[in-house]
C-alpha positions as CSV (number, residue, x, y, z in Angstrom):
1,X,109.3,92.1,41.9
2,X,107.8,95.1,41.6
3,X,104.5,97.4,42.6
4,X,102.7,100.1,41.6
5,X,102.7,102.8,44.0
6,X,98.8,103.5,43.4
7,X,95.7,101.0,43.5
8,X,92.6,102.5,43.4
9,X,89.8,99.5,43.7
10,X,90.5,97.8,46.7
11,X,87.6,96.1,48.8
12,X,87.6,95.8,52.4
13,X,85.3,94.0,54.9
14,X,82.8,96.0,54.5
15,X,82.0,94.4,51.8
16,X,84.0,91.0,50.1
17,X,87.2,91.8,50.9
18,X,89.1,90.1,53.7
19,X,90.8,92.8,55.5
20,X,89.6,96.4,57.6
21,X,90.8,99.2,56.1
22,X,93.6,100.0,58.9
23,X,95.0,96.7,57.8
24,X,95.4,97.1,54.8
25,X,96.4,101.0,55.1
26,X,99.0,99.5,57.1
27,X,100.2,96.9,54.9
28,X,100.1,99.5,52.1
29,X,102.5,101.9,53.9
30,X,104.9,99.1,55.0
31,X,105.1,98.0,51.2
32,X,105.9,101.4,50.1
33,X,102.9,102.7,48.3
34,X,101.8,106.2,47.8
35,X,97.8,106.4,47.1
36,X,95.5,103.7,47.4
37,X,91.5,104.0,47.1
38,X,89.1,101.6,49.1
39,X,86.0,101.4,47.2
40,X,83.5,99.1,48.6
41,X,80.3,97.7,47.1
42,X,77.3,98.9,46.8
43,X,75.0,96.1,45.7
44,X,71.8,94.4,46.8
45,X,73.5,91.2,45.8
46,X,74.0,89.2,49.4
47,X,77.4,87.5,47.1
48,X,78.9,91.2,47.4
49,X,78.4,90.8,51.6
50,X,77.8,95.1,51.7
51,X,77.2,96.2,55.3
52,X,77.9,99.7,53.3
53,X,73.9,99.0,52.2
54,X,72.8,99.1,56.0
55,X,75.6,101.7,57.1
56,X,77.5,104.3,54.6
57,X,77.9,106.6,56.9
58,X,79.5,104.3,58.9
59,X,81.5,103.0,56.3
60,X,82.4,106.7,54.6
61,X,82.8,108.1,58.4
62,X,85.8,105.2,59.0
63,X,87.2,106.2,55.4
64,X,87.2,109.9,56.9
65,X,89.0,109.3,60.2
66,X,91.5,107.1,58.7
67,X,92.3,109.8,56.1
68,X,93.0,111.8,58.4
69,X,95.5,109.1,60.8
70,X,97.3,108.4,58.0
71,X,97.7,111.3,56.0
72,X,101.5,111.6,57.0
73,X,102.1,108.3,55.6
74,X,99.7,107.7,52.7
75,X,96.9,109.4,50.5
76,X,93.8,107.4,51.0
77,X,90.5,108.4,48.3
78,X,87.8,107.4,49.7
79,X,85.3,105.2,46.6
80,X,82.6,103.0,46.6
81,X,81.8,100.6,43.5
82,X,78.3,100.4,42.4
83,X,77.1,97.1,41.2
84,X,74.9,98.4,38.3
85,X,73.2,94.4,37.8
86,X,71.9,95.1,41.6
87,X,70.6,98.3,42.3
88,X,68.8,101.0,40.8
89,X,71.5,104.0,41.6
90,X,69.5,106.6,39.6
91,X,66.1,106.2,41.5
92,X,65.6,109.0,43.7
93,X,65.9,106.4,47.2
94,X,69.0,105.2,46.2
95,X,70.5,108.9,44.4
96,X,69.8,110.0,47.6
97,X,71.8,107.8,49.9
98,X,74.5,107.4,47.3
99,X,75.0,111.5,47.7
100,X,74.9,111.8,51.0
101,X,78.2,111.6,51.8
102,X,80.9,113.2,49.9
103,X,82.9,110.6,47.8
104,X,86.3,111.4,45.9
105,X,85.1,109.0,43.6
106,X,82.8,106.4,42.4
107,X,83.5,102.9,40.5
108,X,80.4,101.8,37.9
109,X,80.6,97.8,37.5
110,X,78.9,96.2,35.2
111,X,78.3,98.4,32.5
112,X,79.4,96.5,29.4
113,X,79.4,93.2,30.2
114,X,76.3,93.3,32.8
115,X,74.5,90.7,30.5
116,X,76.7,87.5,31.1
117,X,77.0,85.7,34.8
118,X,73.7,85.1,34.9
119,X,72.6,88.0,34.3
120,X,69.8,87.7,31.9
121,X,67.1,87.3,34.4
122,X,67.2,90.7,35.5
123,X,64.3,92.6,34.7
124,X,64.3,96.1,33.0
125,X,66.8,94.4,30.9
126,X,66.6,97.3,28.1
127,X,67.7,100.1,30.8
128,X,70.5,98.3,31.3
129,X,71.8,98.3,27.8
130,X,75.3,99.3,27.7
131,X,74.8,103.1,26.0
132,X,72.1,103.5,27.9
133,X,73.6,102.6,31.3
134,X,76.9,105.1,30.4
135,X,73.7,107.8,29.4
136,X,71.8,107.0,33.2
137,X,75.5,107.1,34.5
138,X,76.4,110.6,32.9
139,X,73.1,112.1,34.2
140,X,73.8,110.8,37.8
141,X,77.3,112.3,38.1
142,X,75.2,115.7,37.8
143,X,74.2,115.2,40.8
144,X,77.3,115.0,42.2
145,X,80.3,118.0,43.2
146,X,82.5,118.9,40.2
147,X,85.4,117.5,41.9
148,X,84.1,114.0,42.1
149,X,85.1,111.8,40.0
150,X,83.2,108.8,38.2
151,X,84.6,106.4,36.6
152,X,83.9,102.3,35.3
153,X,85.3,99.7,36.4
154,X,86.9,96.5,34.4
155,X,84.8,97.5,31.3
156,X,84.5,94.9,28.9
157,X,84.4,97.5,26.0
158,X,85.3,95.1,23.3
159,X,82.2,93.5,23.4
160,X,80.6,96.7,21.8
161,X,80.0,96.4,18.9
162,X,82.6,99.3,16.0
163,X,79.6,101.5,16.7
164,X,78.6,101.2,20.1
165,X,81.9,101.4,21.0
166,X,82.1,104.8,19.5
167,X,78.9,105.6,20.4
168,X,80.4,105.0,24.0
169,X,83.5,106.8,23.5
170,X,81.9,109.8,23.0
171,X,79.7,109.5,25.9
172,X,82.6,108.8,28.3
173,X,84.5,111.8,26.5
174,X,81.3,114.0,27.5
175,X,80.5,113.0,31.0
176,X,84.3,113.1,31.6
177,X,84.2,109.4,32.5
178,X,87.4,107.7,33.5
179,X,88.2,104.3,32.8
180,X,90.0,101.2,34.8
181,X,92.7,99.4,34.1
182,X,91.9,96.3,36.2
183,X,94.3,93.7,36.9
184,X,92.2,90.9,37.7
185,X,89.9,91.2,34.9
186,X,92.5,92.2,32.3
187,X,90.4,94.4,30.1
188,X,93.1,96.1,29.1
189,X,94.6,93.6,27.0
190,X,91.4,92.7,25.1
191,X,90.9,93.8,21.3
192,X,88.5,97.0,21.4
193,X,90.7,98.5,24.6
194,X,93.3,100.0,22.4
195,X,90.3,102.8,21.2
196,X,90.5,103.9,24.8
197,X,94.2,104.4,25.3
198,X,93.9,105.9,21.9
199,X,91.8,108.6,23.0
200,X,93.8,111.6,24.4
201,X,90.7,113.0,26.1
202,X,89.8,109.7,28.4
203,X,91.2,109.9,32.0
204,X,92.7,106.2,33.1
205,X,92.8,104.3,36.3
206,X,94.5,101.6,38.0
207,X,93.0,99.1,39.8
208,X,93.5,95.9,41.1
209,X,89.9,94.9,42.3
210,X,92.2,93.2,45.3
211,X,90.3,91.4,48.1
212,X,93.1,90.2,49.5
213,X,96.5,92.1,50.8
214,X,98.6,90.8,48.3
215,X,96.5,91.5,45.4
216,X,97.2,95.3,46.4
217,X,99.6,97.4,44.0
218,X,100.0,94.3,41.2
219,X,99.2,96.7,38.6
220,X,102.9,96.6,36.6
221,X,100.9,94.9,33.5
222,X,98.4,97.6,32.8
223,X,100.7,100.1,33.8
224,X,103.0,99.2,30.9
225,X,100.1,99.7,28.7
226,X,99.7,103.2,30.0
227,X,103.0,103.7,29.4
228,X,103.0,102.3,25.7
229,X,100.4,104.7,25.0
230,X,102.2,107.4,26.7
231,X,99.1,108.1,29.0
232,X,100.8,108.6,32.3
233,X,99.5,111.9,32.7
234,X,96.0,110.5,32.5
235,X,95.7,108.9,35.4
236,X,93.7,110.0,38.1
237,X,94.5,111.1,41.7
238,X,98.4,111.8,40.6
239,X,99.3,115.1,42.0
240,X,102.1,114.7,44.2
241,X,102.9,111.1,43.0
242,X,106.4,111.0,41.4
243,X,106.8,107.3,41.9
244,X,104.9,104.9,39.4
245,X,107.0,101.5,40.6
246,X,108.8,100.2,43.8
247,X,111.0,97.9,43.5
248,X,110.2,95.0,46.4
């Protein structure tokens, strides 16, 4: 069996996930893996169990200190996800507590499929539109230091329709978007995916959405599709990394 030595959408107890983040930096390190990134949610949905609503600083303060007691052993980013269905991240309350701490990255959910599970009752259904969520999305990463990086996660982009997608190609190529492989969603393998991989100018992720320890590193699927498309180099976070796969 094998791993990938990078996973960057992990969730820990500080939100669903079932494990602190020393836990599974530690299980991480004994499995052999080189980067991870713990991205927690940020969500005003009580099903996504975020304490990270009543305490990132907390939560971003404990992603610093570990950084820093593990950073002989592993390269921790430090993410959050936001859950686009359950809070307003562009109003100027919740802009403001999302940049006040200094992220490596951030994790968009939601933002093409945000219309199934339910989610027709929202309200302000129209500003959550796919193209004009990625639009709301491009104008918040303004707001954040040039080094951060934004990026969605498990985008159902073949739902979009030839032109949307498009549409939504260029606005990704624009805001310098990247997008998630994401093993427990499989995105990657549905038809309308393929226009990503094809597009040279599209920084990639891999991310496993784990919850649980061994979710962690089971990325070898979408990672063959990286490599299919010869897109290695457009993964994020891979300076240093040599290693791709371990072999357990």
């Amino acid at each position: 069996m094998k791993l990938v030595t990078t996973d960057y959408h992990i969730h820990s107890t500080w939100s669903d996930g079932y494990s602190s983040i020393e836990s599974i930096l530690s299980y991480c390190v004994r499995k052999g893996l080189k980067a991870v990134g713990v991205t927690d949610h940020y969500s005003h949905n009580t099903v996504k169990c975020s304490q990270i609503m009543e305490d990132l600083t907390g939560y971003f303060q404990e992603l610093e200190a570990l950084c820093e007691a593990y950073r002989d052993k592993i390269v921790l980013k430090k993410g959050i996800e936001i859950d686009t269905r359950a809070c307003v991240f562009d109003s100027p309350r919740e802009s403001r507590v999302l940049t006040s701490q200094k992220f490596d990255y951030y994790l968009f959910e939601y933002v093409t499929d945000n219309f199934g599970a339910g989610a027709n009752s929202l309200p302000y259904k129209n500003n959550r539109l796919p193209l004009v969520l990625l639009n709301r999305i491009r104008e918040f990463k303004k707001r954040l230091p040039k080094d951060c990086l934004v990026g969605l996660a498990h985008a159902y982009l073949h739902i979009l329709p030839k032109e949307e997608l498009e549409e939504a190609i260029k606005i990704i190529v624009d805001a310098d978007l990247f997008v998630e492989l994401n093993s427990t969603y499989q995105n990657y393998k549905m038809e309308g995916f393929e226009r990503i991989l094809e597009v040279d100018e599209i920084k990639l992720s891999l991310g496993s959405d784990a919850h649980t320890l061994h979710q962690i590193g089971k990325l070898t699927q979408p990672l063959k599709y990286v490599k299919d498309y010869k897109a290695e180099d457009r993964l994020i976070f891979m300076d240093g990394i040599k290693e791709l796969e371990i072999e357990l």
